[in-house]
C-alpha positions in Angstrom: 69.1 84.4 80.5 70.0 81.1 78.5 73.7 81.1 80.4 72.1 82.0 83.6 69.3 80.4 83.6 67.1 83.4 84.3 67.7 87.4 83.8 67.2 89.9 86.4 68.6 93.5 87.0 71.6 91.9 88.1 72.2 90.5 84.7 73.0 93.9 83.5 76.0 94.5 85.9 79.7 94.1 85.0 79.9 91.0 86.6 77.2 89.5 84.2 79.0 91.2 81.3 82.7 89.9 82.0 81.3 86.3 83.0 83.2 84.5 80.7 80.2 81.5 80.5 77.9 85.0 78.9 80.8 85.8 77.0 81.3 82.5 74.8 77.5 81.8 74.7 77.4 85.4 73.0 79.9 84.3 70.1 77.4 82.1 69.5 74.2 84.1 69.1 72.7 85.8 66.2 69.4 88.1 66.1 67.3 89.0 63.1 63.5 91.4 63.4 60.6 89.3 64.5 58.1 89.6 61.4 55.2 88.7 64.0 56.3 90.9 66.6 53.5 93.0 68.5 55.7 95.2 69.5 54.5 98.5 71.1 51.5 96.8 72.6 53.5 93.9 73.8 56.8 93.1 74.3 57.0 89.7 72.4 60.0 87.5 71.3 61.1 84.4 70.4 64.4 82.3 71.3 65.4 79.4 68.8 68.3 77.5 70.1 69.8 75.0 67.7 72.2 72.3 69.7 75.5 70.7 69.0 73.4 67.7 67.9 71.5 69.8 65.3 67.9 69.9 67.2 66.2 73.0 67.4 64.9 74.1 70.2 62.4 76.8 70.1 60.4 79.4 72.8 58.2 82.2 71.8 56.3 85.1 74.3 53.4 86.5 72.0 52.3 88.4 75.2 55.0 89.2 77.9 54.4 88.7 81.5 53.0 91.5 83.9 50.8 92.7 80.3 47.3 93.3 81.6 46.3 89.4 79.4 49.3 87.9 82.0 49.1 89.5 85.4 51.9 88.4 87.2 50.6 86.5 90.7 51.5 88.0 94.0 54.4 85.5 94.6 55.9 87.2 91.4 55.9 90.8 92.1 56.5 90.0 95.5 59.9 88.5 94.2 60.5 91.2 91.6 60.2 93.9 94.4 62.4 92.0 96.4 65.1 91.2 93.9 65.0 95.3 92.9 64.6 96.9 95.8 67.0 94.9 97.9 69.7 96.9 95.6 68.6 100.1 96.5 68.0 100.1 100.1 69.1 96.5 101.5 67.8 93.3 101.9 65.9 93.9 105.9 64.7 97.3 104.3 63.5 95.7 101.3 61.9 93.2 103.5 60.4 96.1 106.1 58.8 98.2 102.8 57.6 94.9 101.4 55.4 93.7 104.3 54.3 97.0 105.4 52.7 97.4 102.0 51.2 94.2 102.2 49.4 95.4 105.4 48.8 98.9 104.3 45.0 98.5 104.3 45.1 96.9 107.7 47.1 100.3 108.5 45.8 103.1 110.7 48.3 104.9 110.1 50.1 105.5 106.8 53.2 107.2 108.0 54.9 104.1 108.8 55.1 103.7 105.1 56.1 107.1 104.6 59.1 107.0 107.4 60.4 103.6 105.5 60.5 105.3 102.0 62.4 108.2 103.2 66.0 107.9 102.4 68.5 107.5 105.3 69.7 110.6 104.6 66.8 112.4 105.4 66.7 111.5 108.7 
């Protein structure tokens, strides 16, 4: 996340683990147990950076996002559906199951949801 400046399901690929950038910055890193850690309730962490310069730089999650004390907006898991389902079924399919769930209460008729789902092979 720190090299890439965000982490995603992508960011668990080979790509993401041969990238030499992720490589050296993981030289670098060390991990110890969060005393103060909530988990299984939450997933909480913390992230301490200390730079070249000697600052230290410091970010800490008591409550992770998406928990039911931080919903995620729409705009969010509109994104995340987006970013995971485009590797399963394609970026216009993604798109296609994404708005027609949006509309789904505006829907008379559900199978149009139901015929997007289905996997190609199914026919």
């Amino acid at each position: 996340a720190l090299a890439r400046r965000g982490f995603s399901l992508t960011d668990h690929g080979d790509d993401a683990l041969h990238d030499p950038v992720v490589r050296a910055l993981a030289q670098k890193v060390d991990y110890a147990v969060d005393p103060h850690a909530t988990f299984p309730k939450y997933y909480s962490a913390a992230v301490i950076v200390t730079t070249a310069d000697g600052r230290v730089l410091e970010q800490r999650e008591d409550i992770h996002r998406g928990a039911p004390e931080r919903p995620l907006g729409e705009d969010a898991v509109t994104a995340k559906f987006t970013d995971n389902a485009t590797r399963a079924v394609g970026s216009q399919r993604a798109a296609a199951i994404r708005d027609t769930v949006l509309r789904l209460e505006a829907m008379d008729d559900a199978r149009v949801l139901r015929d997007l789902l289905r996997s190609e092979q199914e026919g």
